[in-house]
C-alpha positions in Angstrom: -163.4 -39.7 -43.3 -161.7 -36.6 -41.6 -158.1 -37.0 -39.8 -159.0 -36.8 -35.9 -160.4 -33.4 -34.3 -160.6 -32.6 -30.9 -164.3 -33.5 -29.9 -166.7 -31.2 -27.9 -169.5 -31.0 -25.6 -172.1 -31.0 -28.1 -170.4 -34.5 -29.1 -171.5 -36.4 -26.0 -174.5 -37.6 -26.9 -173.0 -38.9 -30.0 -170.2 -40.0 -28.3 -172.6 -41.9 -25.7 -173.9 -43.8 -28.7 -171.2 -45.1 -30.5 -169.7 -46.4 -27.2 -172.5 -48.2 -26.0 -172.9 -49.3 -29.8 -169.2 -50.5 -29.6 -169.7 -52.6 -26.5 -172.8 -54.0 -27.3 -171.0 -55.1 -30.3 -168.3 -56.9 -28.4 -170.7 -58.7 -26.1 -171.9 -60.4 -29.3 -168.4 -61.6 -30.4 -168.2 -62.8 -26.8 -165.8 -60.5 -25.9 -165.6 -59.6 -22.4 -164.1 -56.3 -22.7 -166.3 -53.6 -22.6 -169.5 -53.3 -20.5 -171.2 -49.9 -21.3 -172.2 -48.1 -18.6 -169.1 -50.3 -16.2 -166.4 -49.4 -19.0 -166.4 -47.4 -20.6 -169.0 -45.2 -18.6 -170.5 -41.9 -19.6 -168.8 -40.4 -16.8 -165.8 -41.2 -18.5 -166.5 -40.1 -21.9 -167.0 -36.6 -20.4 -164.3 -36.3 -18.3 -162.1 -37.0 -21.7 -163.6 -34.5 -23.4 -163.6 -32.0 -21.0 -159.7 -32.2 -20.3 -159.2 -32.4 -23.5 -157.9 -35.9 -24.4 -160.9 -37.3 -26.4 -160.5 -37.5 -30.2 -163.1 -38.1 -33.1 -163.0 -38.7 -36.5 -166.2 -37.6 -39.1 -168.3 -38.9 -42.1 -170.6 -36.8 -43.6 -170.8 -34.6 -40.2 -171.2 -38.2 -38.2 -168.7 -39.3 -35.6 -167.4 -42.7 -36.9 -164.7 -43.2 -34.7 -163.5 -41.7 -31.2 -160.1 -42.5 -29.4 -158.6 -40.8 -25.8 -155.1 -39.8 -25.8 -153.5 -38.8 -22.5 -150.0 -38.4 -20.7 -151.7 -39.8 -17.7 -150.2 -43.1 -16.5 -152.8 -45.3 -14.7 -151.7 -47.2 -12.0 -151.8 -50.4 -13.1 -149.2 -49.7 -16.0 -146.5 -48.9 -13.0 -145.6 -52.9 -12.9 -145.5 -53.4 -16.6 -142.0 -54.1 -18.2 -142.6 -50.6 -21.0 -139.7 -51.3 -23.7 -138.6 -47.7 -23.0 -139.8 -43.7 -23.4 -139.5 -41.2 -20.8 -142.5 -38.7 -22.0 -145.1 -41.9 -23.1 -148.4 -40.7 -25.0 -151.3 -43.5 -23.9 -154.3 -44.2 -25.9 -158.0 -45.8 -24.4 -161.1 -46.0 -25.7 -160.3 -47.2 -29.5 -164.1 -47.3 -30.4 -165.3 -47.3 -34.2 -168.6 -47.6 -35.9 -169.7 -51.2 -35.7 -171.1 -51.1 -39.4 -167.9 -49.9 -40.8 -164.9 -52.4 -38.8 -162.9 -54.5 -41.0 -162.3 -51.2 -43.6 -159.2 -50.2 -42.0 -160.8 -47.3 -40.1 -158.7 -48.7 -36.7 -154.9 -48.2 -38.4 -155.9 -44.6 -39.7 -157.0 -43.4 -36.6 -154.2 -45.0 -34.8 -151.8 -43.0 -37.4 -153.5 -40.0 -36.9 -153.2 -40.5 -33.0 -149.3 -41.4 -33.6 -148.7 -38.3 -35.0 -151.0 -36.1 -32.7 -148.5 -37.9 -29.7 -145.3 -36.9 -31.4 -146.0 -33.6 -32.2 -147.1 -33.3 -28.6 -143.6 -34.0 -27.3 -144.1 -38.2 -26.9 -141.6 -40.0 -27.6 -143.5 -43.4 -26.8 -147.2 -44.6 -26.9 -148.7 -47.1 -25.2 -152.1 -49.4 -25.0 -154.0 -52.3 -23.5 -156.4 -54.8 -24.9 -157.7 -57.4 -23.8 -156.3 -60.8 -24.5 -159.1 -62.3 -26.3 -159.6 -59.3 -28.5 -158.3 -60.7 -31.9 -158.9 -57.7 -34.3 -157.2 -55.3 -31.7 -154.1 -57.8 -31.7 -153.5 -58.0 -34.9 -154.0 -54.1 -35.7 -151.2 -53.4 -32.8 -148.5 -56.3 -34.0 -149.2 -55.2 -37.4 -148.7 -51.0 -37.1 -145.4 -52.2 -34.9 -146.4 -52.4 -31.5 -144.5 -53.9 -29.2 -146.0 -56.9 -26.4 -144.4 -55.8 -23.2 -146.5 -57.9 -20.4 -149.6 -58.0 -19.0 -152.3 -55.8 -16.7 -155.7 -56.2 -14.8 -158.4 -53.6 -14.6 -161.0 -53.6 -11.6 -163.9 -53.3 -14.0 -163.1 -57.0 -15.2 -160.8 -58.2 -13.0 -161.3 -61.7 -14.2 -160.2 -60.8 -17.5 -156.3 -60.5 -18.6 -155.4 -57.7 -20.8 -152.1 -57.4 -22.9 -150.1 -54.1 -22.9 -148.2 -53.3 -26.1 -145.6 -50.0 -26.5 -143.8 -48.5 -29.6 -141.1 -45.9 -29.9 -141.8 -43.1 -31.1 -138.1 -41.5 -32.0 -135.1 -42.8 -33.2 -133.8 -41.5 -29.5 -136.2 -42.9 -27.7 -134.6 -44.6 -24.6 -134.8 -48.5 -24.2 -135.4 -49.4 -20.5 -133.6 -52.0 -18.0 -134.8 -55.7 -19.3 -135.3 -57.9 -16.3 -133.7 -61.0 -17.0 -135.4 -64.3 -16.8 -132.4 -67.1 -16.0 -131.6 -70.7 -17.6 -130.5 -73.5 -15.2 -128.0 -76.1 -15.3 -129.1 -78.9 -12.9 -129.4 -82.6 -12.3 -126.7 -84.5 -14.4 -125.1 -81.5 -15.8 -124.1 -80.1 -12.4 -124.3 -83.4 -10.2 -122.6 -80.9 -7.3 -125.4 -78.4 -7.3 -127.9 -78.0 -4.3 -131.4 -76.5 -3.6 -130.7 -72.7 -2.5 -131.0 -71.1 -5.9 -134.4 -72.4 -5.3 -134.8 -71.9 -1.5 -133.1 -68.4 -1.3 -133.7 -66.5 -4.2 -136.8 -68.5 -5.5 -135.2 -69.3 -8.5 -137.5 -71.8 -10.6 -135.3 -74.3 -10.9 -137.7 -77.2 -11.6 -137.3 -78.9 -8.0 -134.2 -80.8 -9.1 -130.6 -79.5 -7.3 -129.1 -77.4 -9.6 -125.8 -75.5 -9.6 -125.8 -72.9 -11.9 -128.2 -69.9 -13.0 -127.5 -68.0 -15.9 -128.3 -64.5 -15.2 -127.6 -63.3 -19.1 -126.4 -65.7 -21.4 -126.4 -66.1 -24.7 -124.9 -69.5 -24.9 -126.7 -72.1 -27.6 -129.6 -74.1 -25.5 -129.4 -71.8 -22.3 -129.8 -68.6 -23.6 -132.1 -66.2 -20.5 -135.0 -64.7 -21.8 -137.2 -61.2 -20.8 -140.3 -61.8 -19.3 -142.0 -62.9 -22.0 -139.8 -65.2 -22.8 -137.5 -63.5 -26.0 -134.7 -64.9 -25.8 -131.3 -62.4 -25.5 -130.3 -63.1 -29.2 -133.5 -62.2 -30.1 -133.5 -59.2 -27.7 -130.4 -58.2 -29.6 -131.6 -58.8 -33.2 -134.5 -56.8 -32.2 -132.9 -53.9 -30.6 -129.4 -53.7 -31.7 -126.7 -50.8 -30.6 -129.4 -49.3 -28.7 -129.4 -52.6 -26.3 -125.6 -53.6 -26.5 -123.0 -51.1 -28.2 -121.1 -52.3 -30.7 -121.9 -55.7 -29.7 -125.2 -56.0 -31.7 -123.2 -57.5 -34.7 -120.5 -59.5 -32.8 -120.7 -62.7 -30.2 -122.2 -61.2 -26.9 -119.3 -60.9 -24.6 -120.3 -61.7 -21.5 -122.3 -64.7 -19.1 -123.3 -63.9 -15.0 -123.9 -66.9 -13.3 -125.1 -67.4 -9.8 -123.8 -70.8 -8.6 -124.6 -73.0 -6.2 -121.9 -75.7 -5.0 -123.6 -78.3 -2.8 -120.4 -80.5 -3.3 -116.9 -79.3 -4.0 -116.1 -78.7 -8.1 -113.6 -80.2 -10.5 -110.3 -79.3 -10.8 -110.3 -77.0 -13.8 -108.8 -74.7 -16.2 -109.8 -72.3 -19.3 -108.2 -71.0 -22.3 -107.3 -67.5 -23.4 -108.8 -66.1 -26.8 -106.1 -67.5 -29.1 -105.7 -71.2 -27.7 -109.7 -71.1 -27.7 -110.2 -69.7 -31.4 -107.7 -72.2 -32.3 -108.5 -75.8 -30.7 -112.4 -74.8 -30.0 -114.0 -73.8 -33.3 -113.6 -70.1 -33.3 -115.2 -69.8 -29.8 -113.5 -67.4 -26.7 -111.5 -68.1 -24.2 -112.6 -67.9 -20.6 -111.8 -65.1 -18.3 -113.7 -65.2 -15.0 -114.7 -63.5 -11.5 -115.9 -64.6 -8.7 -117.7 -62.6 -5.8 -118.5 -64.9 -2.8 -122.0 -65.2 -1.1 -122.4 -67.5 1.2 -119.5 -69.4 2.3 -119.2 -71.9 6.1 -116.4 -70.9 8.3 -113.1 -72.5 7.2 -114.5 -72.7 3.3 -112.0 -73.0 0.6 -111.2 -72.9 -2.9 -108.6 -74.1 -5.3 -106.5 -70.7 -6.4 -103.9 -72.1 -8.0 -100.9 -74.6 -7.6 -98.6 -75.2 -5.0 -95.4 -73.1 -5.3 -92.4 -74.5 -7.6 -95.0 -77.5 -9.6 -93.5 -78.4 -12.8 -95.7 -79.3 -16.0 -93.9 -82.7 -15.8 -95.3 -83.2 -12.4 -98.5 -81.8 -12.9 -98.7 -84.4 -16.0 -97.7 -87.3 -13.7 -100.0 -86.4 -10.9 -102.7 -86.3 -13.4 -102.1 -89.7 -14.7 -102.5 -90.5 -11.0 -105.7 -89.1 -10.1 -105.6 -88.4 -6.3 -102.0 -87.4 -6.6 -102.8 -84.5 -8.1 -104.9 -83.4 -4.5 -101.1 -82.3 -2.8 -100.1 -80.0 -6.0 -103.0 -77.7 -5.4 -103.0 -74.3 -3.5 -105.8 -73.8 -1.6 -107.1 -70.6 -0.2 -109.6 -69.6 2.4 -112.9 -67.4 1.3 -115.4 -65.4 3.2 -118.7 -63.8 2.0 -117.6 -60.7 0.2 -114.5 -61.7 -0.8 -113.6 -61.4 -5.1 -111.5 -63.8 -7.0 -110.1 -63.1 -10.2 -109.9 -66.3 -12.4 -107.8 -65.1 -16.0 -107.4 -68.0 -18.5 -104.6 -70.5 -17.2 -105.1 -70.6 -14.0 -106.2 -73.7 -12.3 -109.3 -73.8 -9.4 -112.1 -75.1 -8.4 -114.9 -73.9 -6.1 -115.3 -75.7 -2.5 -118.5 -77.4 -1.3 -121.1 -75.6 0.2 -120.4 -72.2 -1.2 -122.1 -69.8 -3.4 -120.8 -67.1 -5.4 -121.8 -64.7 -8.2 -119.8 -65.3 -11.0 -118.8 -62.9 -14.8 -116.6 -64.3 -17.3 -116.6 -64.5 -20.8 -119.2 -66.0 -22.8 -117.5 -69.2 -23.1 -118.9 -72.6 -22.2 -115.1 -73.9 -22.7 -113.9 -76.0 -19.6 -110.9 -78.3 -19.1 -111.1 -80.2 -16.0 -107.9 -82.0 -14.9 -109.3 -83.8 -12.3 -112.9 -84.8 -10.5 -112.2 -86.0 -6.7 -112.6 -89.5 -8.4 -116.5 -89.3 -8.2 -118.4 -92.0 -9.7 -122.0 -91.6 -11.1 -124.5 -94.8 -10.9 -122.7 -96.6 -13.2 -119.6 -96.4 -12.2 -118.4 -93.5 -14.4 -116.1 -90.7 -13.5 -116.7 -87.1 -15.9 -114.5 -86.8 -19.0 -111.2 -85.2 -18.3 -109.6 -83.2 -20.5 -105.5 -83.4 -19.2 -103.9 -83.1 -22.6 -106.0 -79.5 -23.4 -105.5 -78.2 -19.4 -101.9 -78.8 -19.4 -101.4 -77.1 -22.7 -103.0 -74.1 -21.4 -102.4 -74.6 -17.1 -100.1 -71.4 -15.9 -98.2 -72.8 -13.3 -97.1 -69.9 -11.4 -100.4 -68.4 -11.7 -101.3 -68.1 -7.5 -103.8 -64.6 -7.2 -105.0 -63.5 -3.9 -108.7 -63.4 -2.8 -109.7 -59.2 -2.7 -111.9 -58.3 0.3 -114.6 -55.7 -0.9 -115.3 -53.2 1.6 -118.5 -53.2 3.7 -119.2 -49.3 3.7 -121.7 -47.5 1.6 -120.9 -46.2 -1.8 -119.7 -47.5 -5.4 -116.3 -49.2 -5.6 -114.6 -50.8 -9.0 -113.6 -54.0 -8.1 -112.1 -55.1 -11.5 -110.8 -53.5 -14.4 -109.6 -56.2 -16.7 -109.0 -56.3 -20.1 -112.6 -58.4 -20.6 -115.2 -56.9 -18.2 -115.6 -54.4 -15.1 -117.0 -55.6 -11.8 -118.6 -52.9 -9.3 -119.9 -53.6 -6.2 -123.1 -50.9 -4.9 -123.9 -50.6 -1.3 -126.6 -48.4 -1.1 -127.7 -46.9 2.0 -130.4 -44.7 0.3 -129.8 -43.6 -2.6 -126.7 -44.1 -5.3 -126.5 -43.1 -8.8 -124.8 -45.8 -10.9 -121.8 -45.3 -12.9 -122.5 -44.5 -17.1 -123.2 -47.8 -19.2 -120.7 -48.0 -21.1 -121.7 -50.7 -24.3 -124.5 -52.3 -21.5 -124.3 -53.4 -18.3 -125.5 -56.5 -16.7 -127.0 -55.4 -12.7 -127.9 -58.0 -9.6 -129.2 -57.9 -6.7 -127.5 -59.3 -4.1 -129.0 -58.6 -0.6 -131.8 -56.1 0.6 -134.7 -54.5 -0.8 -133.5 -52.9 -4.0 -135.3 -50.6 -6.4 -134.0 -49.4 -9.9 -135.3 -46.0 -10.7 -134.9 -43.0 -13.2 -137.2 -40.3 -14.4 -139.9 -42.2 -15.8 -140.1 -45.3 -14.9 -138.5 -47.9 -11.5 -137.7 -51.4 -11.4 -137.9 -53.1 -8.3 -135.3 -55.9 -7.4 -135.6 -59.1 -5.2 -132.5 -60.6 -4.0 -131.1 -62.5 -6.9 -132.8 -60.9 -10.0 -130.3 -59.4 -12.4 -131.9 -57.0 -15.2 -129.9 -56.1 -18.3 -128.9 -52.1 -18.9 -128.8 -51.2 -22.4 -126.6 -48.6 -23.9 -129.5 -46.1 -24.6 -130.8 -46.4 -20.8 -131.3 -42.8 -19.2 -129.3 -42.1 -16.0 -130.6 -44.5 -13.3 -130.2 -44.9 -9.8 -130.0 -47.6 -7.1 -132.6 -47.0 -3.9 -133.0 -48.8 -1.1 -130.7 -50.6 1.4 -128.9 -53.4 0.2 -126.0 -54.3 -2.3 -125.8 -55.2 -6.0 -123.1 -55.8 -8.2 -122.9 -54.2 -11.6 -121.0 -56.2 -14.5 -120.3 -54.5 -18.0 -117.8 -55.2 -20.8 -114.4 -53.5 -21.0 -113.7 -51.5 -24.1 
């Protein structure tokens, strides 16, 4: 059989005939795919030949196998999460000879029509099939293609179609991932509320929860893409294009949103070392905190009370309540940014919500609870011998008011992670990714856009930016905040 030719008028007729043979076929398989004369349509079949864009490939002088390559971008592929590409090649119309399926016919024409899309200037190609249509599945996962979600076509609008992607150069662009969160609720957080769920629409499984992890790669709460990958596997699958020099180290970083319905232990974390050493190799915890809703008069523990020795700290702990009058407390506002480093004690107040970055630690020392008691009687484990090993007494930070006018402002610079907070009034341009960077939406209508392609963000949703990304803007009115490792 002949690589693939560019086909010509005098094809149609043949062309006419394999496609109607084609669909027929699939309506005996009891595939709902293709309806000749609905799709694909004569109409159709002209239209790619005359700009062009339909294909063919010949045995013995018959046309065997036909394929329409375009740079066109339908509609309906606008909402689709595309793994990246800013110049995509798309193919349609994959039809070949009945009699001679199952010979391997399908990959050679998709290699010719991988190579026809490169030299063309493509640096991505992309496709649809339906959901049910088991031979086309397996051709795509086997050449390399990539699922990437899933799109609807009027002409069978009760029929669900997979789109699939693959990149086409080694610097091809990866695109933002929008993050799908994991929750910590019920007995885990017994201080969580409902407003994950009731603002932002998080799915939080109707029970209170207090924490959603935006990007995580912590063991048994690790967010996943839209499809459900989780971020290791992201990683493993995309390496120094999606992280930096992360792709073969521990992932860095964990955003939480977090919801306090009831106030938080009194806590503390370790720094690297102390962590490494007492906690199995794991990291310390370095933390921020950017404040989103917060009651008039709400406050937070930020610290201990001027002049508190270790010895009284110890005592008070042994106590339980006593330990109430050693701790500084400070009053918050929305807007307002808390740096947490490793040492210092806090705890977040009731009824407030924040956006929180640290490291990637799930390393906690709590010193003391408020004496709460589950339904048993029970107060949480404490941990007093690790906190005071690693409590900085004269630790005592300030609460940072970020400023309400437009623009991009750096927040943080710590030795850990950035923190930038957007407030975009139309249109700002975000600051270059350094090894990725981790991007929420906090309030407003937000849309992600660059050249070829435009995420749009509800309040809440955080999308991951990889390394490769192309230069991307913010649009809209509203603010985010933009996360990324330091160094």
């Amino acid at each position: 059989m002949t690589g693939l030719i560019k086909a010509e008028e005098k094809n149609l007729e043949e062309l006419y005939g394999l496609y109607r043979r084609t669909a027929e076929a699939m309506k005996e398989d009891g595939l709902n795919q293709w309806n000749w004369g609905v799709y694909p349509t004569e109409e159709m079949i002209r239209g790619d030949v005359e700009r062009g864009e339909m294909y063919v490939a010949l045995e013995g002088g018959r046309i065997e196998a036909a394929i329409a390559l375009t740079e066109t971008v339908d509609p309906e592929y606008t909402e689709v999460s595309w793994t990246g590409g800013m110049r995509p090649g798309i193919f349609h119309r994959l039809a070949v000879n009945p009699a001679l399926q199952g010979e391997g016919i399908g990959g050679d024409i998709l290699d010719d029509a991988i190579q026809l899309l490169r030299r063309a200037g493509c640096d991505c190609v992309r496709c649809d099939t339906n959901t049910k249509n088991r031979r086309a599945l397996r051709l795509y996962e086997k050449m390399g293609f990539r699922k990437c979600g899933t799109v609807h076509w009027d002409d069978t609008p009760e029929e669900t179609y997979w789109a699939f992607d693959k990149r086409l150069k080694r610097e091809t662009p990866l695109w933002p991932i929008r993050m799908t969160p994991a929750f910590r609720g019920g007995e885990e957080t017994p201080w969580g509320g409902e407003r994950l769920r009731q603002r932002y629409g998080k799915e939080t499984g109707g029970r209170p929860t207090g924490e959603s992890l935006e990007v995580s790669c912590i063991p048994g709460h690790e967010s996943t893409d839209s499809l459900g990958r989780k971020l290791p596997e992201l990683i493993r699958e995309f390496g120094e294009k999606l992280v930096g020099k992360y792709w073969d180290r521990p992932f860095p970083l964990l955003l939480k949103l977090i919801d306090a319905r009831d106030k938080l232990s009194v806590q503390v974390h370790p720094d690297d070392e102390y962590a490494a050493a007492h906690e199995h190799g794991k990291l310390g915890k370095n933390e921020a905190w950017l404040i989103l809703d917060a009651p008039e008069g709400s406050e937070l523990v930020y610290g201990l009370q001027p002049g508190t020795t270790l010895r009284e700290l110890k005592e008070a702990c042994e106590n339980g309540k006593a330990v109430e009058r050693l701790l500084r407390r400070v009053r918050v506002t929305p807007g307002d940014v808390c740096y947490i480093p490793a040492g210092c004690v806090h705890a977040i107040g009731e009824d407030i919500m924040l956006y929180e970055i640290q490291e990637s630690s799930d390393v906690t020392y709590r010193f003391y609870d408020w004496d709460r008691k589950d339904a048993e009687g029970k107060g949480r484990e404490l941990h007093i011998e690790q906190g005071l090993a690693v409590a900085d007494l004269k630790c005592a930070p300030r609460p940072v008011r970020v400023s309400e006018a437009y623009g991009t402002r750096r927040l943080l610079n710590e030795e850990e992670f950035t923190l930038d907070v957007i407030r975009c009034g139309g249109i700002e341009i975000l600051p270059e990714i350094g090894e990725f960077g981790i991007l929420t939406s906090l309030k407003g209508e937000l849309s992600l856009k660059w050249d070829s392609g435009e995420m749009r963000l509800s309040e809440g949703e955080t999308c991951l930016l990889p390394k490769s990304a192309p230069k991307m803007h913010l649009r809209g009115e509203g603010y985010a905040a933009l996360a990324m490792p330091n160094g």
